[in-house]
C-alpha positions in Angstrom: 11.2 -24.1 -24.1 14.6 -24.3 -26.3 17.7 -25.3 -23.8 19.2 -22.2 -24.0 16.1 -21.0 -22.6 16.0 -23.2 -19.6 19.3 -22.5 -18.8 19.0 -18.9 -19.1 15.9 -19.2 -16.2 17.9 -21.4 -14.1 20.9 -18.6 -14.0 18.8 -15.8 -12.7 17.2 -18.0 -10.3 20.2 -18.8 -9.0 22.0 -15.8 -9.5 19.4 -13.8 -7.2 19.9 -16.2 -4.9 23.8 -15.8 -5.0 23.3 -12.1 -4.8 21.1 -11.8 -1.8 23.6 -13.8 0.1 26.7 -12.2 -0.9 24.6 -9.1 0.4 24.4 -10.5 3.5 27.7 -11.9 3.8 29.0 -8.3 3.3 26.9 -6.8 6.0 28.0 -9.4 7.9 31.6 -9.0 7.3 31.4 -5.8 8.5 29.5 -6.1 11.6 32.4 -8.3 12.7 35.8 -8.2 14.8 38.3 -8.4 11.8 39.8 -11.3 14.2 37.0 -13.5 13.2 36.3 -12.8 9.7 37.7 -15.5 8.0 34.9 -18.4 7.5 32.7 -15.4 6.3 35.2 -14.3 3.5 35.6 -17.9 2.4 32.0 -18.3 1.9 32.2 -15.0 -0.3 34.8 -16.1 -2.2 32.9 -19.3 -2.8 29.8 -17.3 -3.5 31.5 -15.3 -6.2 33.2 -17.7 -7.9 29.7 -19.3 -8.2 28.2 -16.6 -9.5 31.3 -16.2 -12.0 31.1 -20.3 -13.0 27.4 -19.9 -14.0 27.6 -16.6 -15.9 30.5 -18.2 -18.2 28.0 -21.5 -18.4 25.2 -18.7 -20.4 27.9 -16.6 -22.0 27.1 -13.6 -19.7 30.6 -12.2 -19.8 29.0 -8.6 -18.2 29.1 -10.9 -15.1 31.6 -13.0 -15.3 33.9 -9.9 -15.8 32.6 -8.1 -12.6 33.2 -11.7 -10.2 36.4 -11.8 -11.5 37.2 -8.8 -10.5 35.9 -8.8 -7.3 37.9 -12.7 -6.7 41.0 -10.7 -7.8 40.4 -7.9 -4.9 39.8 -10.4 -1.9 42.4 -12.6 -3.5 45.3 -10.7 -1.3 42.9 -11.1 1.7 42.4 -14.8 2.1 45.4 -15.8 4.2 44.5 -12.9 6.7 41.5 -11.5 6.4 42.1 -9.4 9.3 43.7 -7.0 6.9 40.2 -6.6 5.2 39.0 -3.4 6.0 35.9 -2.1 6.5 36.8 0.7 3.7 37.4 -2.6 1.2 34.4 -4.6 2.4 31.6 -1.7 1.2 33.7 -1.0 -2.0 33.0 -4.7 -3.3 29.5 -4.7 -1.6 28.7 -1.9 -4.1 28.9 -4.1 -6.5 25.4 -6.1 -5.2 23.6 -3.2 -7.5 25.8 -4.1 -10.4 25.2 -7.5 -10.3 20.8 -6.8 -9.6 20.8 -4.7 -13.2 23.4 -7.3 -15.1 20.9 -10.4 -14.0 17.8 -8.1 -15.0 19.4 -8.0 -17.9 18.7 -11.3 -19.0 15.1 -11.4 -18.0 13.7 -10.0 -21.6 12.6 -12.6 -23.5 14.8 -14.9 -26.2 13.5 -12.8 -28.9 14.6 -9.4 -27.2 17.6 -10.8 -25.7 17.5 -7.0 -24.6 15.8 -5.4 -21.1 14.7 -1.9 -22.5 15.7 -0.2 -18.9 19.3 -1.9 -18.3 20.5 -2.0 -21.6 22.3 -5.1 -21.1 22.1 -8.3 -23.5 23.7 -11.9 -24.1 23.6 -10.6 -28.3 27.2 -9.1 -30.2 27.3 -5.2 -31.2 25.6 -6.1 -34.5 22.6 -7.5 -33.4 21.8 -4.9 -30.6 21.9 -2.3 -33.0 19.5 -4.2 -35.3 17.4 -4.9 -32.8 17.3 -1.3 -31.6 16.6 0.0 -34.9 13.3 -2.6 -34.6 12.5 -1.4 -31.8 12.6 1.8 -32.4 10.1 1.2 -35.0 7.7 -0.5 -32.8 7.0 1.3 -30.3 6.2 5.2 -29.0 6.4 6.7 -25.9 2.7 7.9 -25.1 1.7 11.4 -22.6 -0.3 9.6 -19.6 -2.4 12.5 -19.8 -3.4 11.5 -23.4 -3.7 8.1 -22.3 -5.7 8.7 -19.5 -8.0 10.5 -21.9 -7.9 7.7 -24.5 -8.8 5.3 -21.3 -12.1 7.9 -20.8 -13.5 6.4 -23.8 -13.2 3.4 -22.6 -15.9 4.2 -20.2 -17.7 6.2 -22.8 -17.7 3.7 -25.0 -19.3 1.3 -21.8 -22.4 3.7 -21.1 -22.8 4.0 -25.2 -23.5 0.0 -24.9 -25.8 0.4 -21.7 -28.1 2.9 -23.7 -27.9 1.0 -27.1 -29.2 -2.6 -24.5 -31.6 0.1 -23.1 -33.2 0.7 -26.3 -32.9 -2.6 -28.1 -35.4 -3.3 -25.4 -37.7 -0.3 -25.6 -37.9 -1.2 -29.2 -39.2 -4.9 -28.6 -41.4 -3.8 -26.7 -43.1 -1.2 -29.6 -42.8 -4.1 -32.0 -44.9 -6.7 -29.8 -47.3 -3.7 -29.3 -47.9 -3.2 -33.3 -48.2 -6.8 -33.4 -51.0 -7.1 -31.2 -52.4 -3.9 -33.0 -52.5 -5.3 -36.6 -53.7 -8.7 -35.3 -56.9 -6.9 -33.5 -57.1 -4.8 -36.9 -56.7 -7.7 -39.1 -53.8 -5.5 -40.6 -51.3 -7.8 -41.1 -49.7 -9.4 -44.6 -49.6 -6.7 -47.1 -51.5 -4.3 -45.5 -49.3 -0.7 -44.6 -49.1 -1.9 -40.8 -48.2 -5.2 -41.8 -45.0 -3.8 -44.1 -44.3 -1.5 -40.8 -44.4 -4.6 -38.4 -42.4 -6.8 -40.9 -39.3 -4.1 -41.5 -39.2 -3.3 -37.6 -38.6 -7.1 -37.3 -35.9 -7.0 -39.9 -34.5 -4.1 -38.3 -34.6 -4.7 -34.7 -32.6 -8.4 -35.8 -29.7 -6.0 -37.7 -30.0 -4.4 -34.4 -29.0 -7.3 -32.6 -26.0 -8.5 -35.1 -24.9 -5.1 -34.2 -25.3 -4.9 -31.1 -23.2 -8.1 -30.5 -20.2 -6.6 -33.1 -20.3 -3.7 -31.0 -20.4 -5.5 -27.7 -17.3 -7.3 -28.8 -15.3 -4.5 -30.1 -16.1 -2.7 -27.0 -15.1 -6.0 -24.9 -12.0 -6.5 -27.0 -11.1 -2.4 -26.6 -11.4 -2.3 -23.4 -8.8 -6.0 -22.4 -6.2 -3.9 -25.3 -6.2 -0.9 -23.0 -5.7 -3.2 -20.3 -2.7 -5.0 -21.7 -1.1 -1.6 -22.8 -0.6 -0.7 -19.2 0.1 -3.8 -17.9 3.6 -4.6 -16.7 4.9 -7.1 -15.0 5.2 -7.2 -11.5 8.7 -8.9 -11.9 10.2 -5.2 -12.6 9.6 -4.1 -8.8 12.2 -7.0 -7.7 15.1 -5.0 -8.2 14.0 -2.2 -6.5 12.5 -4.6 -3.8 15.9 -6.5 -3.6 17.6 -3.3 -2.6 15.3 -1.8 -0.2 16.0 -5.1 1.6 19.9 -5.3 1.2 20.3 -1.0 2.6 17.8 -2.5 5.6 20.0 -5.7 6.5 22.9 -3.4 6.1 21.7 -0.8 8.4 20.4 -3.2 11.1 23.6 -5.5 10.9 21.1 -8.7 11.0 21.5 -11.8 8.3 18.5 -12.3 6.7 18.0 -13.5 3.4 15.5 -12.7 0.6 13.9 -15.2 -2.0 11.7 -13.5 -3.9 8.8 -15.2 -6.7 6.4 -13.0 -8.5 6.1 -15.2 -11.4 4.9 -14.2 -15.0 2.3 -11.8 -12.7 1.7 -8.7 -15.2 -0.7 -5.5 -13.5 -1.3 -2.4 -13.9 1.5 0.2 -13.6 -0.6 2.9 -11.9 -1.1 0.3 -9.4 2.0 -1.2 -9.2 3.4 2.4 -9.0 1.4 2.9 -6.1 2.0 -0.3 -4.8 6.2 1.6 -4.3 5.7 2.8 -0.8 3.9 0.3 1.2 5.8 -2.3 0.0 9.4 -0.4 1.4 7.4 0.0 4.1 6.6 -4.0 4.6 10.3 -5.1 3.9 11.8 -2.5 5.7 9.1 -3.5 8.7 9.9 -7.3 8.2 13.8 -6.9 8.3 14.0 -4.2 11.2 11.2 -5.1 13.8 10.5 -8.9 12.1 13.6 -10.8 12.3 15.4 -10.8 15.7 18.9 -10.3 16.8 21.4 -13.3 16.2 21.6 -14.1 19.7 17.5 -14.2 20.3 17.4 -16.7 16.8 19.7 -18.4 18.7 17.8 -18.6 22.4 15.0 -20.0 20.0 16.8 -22.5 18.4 16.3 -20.7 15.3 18.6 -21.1 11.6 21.3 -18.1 12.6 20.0 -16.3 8.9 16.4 -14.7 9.3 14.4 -15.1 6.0 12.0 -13.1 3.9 10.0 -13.7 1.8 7.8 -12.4 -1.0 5.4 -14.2 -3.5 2.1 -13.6 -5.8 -0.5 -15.3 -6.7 -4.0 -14.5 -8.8 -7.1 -14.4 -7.5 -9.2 -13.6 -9.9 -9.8 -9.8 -11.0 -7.0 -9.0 -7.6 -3.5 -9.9 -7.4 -2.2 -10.9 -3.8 1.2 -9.9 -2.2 2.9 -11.8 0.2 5.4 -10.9 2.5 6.0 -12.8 5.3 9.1 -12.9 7.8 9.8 -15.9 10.0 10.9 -13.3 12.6 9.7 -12.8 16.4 5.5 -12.4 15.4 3.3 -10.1 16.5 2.8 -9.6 20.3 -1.3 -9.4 21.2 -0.3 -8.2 24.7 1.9 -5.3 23.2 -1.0 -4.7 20.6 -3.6 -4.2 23.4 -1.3 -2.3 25.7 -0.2 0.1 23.1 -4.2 0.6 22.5 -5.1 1.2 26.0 -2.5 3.6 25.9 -4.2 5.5 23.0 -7.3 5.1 24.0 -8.4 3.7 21.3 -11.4 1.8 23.0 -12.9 1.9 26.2 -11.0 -1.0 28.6 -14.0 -3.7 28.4 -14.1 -3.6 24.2 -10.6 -4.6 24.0 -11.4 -7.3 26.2 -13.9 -8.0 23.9 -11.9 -8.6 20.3 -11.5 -11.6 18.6 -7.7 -12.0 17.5 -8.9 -10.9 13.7 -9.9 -7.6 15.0 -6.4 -7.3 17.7 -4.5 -8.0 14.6 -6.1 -5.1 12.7 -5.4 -2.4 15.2 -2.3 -2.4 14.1 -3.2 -0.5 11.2 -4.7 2.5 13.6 -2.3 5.2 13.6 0.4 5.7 16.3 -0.1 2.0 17.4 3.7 0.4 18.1 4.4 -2.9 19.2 8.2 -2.0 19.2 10.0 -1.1 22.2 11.6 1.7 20.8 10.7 3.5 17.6 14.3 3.1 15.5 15.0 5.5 12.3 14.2 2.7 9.7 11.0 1.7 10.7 8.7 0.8 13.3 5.9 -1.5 13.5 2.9 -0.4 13.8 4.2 3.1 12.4 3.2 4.2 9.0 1.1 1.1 8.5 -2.3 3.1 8.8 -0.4 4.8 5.5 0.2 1.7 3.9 -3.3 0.3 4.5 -4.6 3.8 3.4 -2.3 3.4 0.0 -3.6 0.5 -0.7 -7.3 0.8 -0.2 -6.6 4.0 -2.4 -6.4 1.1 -5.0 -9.6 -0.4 -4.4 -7.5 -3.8 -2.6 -7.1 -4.2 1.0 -4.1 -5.5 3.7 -4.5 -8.0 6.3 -1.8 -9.4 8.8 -1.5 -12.6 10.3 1.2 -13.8 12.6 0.8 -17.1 14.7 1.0 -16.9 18.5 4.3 -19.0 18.8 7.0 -16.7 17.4 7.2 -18.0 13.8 6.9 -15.2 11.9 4.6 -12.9 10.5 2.6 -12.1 7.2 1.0 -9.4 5.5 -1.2 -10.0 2.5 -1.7 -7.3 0.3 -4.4 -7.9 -2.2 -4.9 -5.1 -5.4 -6.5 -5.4 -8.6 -4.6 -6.2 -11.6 -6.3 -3.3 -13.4 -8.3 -0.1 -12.7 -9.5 1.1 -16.4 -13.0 -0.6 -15.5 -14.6 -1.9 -12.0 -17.3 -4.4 -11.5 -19.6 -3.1 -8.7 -22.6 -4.0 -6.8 -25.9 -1.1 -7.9 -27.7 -0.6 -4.3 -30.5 1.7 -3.7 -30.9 4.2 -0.6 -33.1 6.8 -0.4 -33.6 8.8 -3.8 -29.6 7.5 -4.8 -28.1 4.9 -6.1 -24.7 3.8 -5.4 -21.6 1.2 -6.0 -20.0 -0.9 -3.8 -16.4 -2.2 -5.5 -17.2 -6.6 -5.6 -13.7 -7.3 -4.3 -15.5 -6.3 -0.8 -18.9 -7.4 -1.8 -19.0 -10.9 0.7 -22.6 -11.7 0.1 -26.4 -10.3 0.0 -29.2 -11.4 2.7 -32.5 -10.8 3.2 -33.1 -10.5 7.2 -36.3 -12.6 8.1 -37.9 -10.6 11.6 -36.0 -11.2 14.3 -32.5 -11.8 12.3 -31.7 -8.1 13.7 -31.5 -6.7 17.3 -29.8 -4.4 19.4 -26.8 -5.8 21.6 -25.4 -3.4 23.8 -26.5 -0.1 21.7 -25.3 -1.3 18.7 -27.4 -3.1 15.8 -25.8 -6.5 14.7 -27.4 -9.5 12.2 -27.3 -12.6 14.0 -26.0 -15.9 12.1 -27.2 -19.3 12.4 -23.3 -20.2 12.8 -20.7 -17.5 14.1 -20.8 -14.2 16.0 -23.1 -11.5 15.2 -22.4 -9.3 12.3 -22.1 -5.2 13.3 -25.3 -3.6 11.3 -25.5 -0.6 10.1 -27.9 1.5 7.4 -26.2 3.3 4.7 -28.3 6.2 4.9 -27.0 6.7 8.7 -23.4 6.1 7.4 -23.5 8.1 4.8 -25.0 11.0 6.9 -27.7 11.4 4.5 -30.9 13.3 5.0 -33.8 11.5 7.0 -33.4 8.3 8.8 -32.9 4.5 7.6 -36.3 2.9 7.3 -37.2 -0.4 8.1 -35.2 -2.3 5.1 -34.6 -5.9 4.8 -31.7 -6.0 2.3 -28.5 -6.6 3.6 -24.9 -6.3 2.3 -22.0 -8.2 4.0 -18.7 -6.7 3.5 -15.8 -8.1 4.4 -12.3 -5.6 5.0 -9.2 -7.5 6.4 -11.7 -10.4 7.2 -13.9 -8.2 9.8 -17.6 -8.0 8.2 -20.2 -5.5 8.3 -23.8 -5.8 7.3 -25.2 -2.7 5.4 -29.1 -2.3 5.4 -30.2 -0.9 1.6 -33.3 -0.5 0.5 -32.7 -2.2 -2.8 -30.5 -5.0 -4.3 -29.9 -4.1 -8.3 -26.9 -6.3 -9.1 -23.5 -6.4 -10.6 -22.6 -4.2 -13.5 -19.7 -3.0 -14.6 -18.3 0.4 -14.9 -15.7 3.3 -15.0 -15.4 5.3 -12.4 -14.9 8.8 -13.1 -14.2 11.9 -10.7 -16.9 13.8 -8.8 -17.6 17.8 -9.5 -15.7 19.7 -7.7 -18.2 20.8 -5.5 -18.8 16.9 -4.7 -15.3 15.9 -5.1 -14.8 15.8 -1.1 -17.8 14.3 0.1 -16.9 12.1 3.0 -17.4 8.3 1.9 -17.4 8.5 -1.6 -14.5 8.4 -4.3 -15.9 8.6 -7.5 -19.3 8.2 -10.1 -20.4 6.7 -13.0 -23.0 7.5 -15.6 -26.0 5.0 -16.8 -27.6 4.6 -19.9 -30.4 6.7 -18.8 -27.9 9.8 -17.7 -28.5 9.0 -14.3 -25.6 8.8 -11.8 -24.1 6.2 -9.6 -22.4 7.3 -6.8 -19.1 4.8 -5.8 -18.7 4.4 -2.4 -15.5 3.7 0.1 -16.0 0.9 1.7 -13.0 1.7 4.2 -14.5 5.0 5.3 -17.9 3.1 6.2 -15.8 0.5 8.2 -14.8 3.7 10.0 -18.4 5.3 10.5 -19.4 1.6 11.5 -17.4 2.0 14.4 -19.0 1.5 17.7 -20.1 4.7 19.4 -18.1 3.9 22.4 -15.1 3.8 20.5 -16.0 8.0 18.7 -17.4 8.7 22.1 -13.5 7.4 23.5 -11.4 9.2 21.0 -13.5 12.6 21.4 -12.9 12.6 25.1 -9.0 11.9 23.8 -9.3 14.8 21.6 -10.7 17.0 24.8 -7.8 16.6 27.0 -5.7 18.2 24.6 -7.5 21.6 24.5 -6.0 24.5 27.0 -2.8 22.9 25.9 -0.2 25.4 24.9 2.9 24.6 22.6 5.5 26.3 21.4 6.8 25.7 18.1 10.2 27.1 16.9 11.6 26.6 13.3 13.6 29.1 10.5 11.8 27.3 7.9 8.6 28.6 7.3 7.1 25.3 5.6 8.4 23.7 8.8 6.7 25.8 11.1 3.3 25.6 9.2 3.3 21.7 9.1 4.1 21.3 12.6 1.6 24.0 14.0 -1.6 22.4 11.6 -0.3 19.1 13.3 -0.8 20.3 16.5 -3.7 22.6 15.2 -5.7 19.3 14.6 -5.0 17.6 17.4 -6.6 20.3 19.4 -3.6 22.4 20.8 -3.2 26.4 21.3 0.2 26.9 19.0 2.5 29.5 19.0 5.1 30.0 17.0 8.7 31.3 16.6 11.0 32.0 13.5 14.6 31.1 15.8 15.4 30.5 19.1 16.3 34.0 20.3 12.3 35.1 19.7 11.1 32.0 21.3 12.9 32.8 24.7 11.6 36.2 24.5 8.2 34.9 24.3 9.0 32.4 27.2 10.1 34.6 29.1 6.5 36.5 29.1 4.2 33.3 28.3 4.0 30.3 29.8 3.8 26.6 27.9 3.4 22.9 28.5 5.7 21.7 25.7 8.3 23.4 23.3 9.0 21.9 19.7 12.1 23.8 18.5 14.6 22.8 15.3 18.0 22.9 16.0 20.4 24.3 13.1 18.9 27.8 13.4 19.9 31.1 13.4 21.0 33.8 16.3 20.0 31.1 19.0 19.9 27.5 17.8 17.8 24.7 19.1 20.8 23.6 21.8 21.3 26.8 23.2 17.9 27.5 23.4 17.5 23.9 25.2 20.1 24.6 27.5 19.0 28.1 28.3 15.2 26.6 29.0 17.1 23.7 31.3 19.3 26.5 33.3 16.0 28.8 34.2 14.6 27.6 37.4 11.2 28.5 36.2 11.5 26.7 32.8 14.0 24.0 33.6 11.0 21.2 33.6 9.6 22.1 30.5 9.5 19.3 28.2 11.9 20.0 24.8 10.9 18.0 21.5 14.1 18.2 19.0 13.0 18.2 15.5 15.5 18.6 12.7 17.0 17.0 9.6 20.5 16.1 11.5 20.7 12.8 12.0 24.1 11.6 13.4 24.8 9.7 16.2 27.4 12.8 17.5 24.4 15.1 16.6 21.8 12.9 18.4 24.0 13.1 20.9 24.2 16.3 21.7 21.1 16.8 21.6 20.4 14.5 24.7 23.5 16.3 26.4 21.8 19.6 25.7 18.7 18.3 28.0 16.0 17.9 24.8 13.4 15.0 26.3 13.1 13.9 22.3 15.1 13.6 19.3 13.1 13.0 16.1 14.4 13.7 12.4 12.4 15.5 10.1 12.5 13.0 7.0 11.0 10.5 9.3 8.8 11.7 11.2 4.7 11.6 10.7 1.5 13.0 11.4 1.0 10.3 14.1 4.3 9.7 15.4 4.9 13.4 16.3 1.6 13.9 18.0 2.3 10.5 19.9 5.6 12.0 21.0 3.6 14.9 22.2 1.2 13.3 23.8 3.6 11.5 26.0 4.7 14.5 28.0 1.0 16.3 28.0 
């Protein structure tokens, strides 16, 4: 590493640093009395000007232009900074993205000097139009769809090796069998069948020269198409950094960021996918992780909540951290919330182990949080992430210690998905794939390693609790019934294992997976299928959905009788947009409810007026009788007036919110941020 180099590394560590604090410093600025602003603007001032000192020690005059400029606007505001105003304060903290992009900018390597997104470099006129005129010539924008078919022959190319090992063998085995022929006949040397056995040899070793070329061309394909859609996972952090700055902004908290992903490269599919659940987590960690000043305080924690997210490799996955050192994870809130869902009958709860506590908040509609704010809410949306991200083939686990120090969720996805390594199992007539990354071990069960506890089949260990059993014929719904099988497959999801009887242990192989018929293409537990040598297929499985068919019958036999007490339930749903309307009645659909439905709020009181309902859902910005009118109308009728009233519409101001509660609506809940889940919680609170 050349000097320059080093220095150049040790300014956008630093720099991102500077940024994420001047970030907060701004929020903070503005959630305070102007009266008592003024140790917070001197530390901005001091921030800037260090952010402007080590841009002129690189030659990055981009930035040191843009802290100037800012120094030269709070200048005026040192001596009083009650003059600051709040119009001021978010005018320079727009400037955070500026900064984000200018520091990406230096992050391409020496010979680039150039990030291809920004546009930004450290190199004169001269040289960035030489270098983009080399660039230009090396390198083409590709059509993923011809992509994803050039990665198809990736696979094809896999199954042409499978057949070519297949035969290689076939033919051995007609070699040995002349051999033994001619020997018996005394046909060997120069005899016909002699000649035939000798050029068979000779051909049979070309076979295996080329077989080995062609292995390593294939091998050597298939880690190129890899590295083509690799990227690195460095180019989420700016994206990452402001999801994090708009949530400290919004919840008025400080909390910093630090940030370390490395030299990690994946690929971009994934990390693409990879978008939402990690807003998700840092919105999460900054909203419902970190606490108020004043309850850091009561803790005798630092005053600035920190975040924080790193990477490592493990192996064929690469595992996300992000952890906050915020309030932790409540188990008392975590089983009271279930109870409340019933999500398990009273004396299973009482049963979990703090693994399997931990993981129900992942079921959906499970909140720890008080109160469910706009920006997130935890609990809320993370069945979606952990959905998203077994999407991926990877997997998200939570941990948070007992004593309020924080909490962290570990997101592990592979690095690529052009080619799997899976387990081959046999059940039944079928043989199917289980992805490795959740592939903990194979057993043979001796007699009496199985038995029936409480109705349900475990494995019993010679150290630790019982392992839940299940065969995967019975899981997978297939025809007949599971025999008596002794193979056994652990598999571990978010560290809670399940044994899974087969009736046949192949081994690893790898493969592509490619999509089912579309007459197959929605059969429950699988996601995919690949083709062997001998044309035969191999069904891949999800694991996740057989975690979910493993679950206890109690638990099915729970949620049906939770499903049942919403039938004869009658709902009202009133909405000028016709999408709107249809969403919101298969929502309710689902969940078991009679809907009825209303294009504005005129129709729906003339249908109250001759029907009679549990529960109205109504927008509000409608026309001839909006949502408010109608809510006040059903709150003046003395045969209505205790009908519950569920707001839901796309205004989302405080003076709106508002009037909403003065109108007499028992909810309030915005369109934009509203799921499946959270809705038919909301409903099920007043039914």
């Amino acid at each position: 590493m050349t000097v320059n180099d080093e220095l150049r590394g040790v300014f956008i560590e630093e720099s991102y640093e500077l940024i994420d604090r001047f970030g907060v410093l701004i929020s903070s600025l503005l959630n305070t009395p102007p009266a008592e602003r003024a140790p917070l603007l001197e530390e901005l001032l001091r921030v800037t000007h260090n952010l402007k000192g080590a841009a002129r020690t690189v030659g990055h005059a981009g930035m040191e232009t843009l802290t100037h400029q800012i120094e030269e606007d709070l200048e005026p505001f040192k001596d009083d900074p009650s003059t600051l105003s709040d119009k001021m304060i978010s005018k320079i903290g727009k400037a955070t993205s500026a900064m984000q992009i200018l520091v990406e900018g230096m992050e391409g390597t020496p010979e680039d000097g150039e990030d291809p997104e920004s546009g930004m470099s450290a190199k004169g006129e001269g040289d960035r139009n030489a270098q983009g005129a080399s660039r230009s010539s090396s390198s083409i924008r590709v059509d993923t769809d011809r992509f994803d078919e050039l990665m198809s022959f990736s696979g094809e190319l896999l199954m042409s090796r499978a057949r070519m090992e297949e035969r290689y063998g076939r033919l051995k085995g007609v070699l040995e069998t002349l051999k033994q022929y001619a020997s018996r006949h005394g046909l060997n040397g120069d005899s016909q069948v002699g000649e035939a056995v000798h050029e068979l040899g000779d051909l049979i070793q070309s076979d295996i020269r080329d077989r080995l070329d062609f292995q390593h061309l294939t091998d050597r394909m298939n880690e190129t198409m890899k590295k083509v859609r690799m990227v690195p996972l460095r180019r989420a952090e700016r994206e990452w950094r402001e999801v994090f700055r708009k949530a400290a902004h919004t919840t008025g908290k400080e909390v910093s960021i630090d940030i370390d992903t490395g030299t990690i490269e994946l690929d971009k599919h994934v990390l693409d996918l990879l978008r939402d659940p990690m807003m998700h987590l840092i919105r999460n960690a900054v909203d419902h992780g970190i606490e108020t000043p004043e309850e850091r305080a009561s803790r005798k924690k630092p005053p600035v909540g920190r975040v924080e997210i790193g990477a490592a490799v493990q192996g064929a996955m690469v595992q996300i951290r992000v952890t906050d050192d915020g309030r932790g994870v409540r188990r008392k809130a975590i089983l009271n919330s279930a109870a409340r869902l019933n999500l398990m009958p009273p004396n299973r709860l009482e049963q979990l182990s703090d693994e399997e506590i931990l993981d129900l908040l992942f079921q959906p509609g499970l909140s720890t949080a008080a109160e469910v704010s706009h920006l997130s809410g935890r609990g809320v949306g993370l069945d979606v992430v952990r959905a998203q991200v077994e999407a991926l083939g990877g997997s998200v686990t939570v941990w948070s210690p007992e004593d309020s120090i924080g909490t962290t969720f570990l997101l592990s996805v592979p690095l690529s998905v052009l080619s799997t390594i899976g387990l081959y199992v046999q059940s039944g007539q079928s043989t199917y794939a289980l992805p490795l990354e959740y592939v903990e071990k194979t057993v043979r069960a001796k007699k009496g390693d199985i038995e029936n506890l409480d109705g349900q089949l475990v494995l019993k260990q010679l150290e630790g609790d019982p392992i839940r059993l299940a065969n995967l014929r019975d899981l997978l719904g297939a025809p007949g019934r599971g025999g008596e099988s002794e193979q056994v497959v652990i598999l571990s999801r978010s560290n809670i294992l399940l044994g899974v009887l087969v009736d046949q242990v192949e081994g690893h192989h790898e493969f592509v997976t490619q999509s089912l018929p579309w007459n197959l293409a929605r059969t429950p537990g699988t996601n995919g299928a690949s083709i062997r040598a001998d044309g035969s297929v191999v069904i891949t499985l999800d694991v996740p959905y057989l975690f979910e068919r493993a679950g206890s019958t109690a638990i099915q036999a729970a949620r049906n009788s939770m499903l049942g007490a919403t039938q004869n339930r009658k709902v009202l749903v009133v909405d000028d947009s016709l999408a709107a309307r249809t969403l919101e009645k298969n929502i309710l659909l689902d969940a078991g409810y009679e809907v009825i439905l209303a294009e504005d709020g005129d129709e729906a009181w003339r249908i109250l007026e001759r029907e009679s309902f549990d529960l109205v859902v109504t927008d509000v910005d409608m026309p001839k009788l909006d949502g408010l009118a109608l809510t006040r109308r059903i709150r003046k009728n003395d045969k209505l007036r205790d009908l519950p009233v569920i707001l839901v519409t796309s205004l989302d101001k405080p003076e709106q919110r508002a009037a909403g509660g003065d109108a007499g609506a028992d909810e309030y809940v915005v369109k934009g941020t509203f799921d499946q889940m959270a809705l038919l919680e909301i409903v099920s609170k007043y039914l």
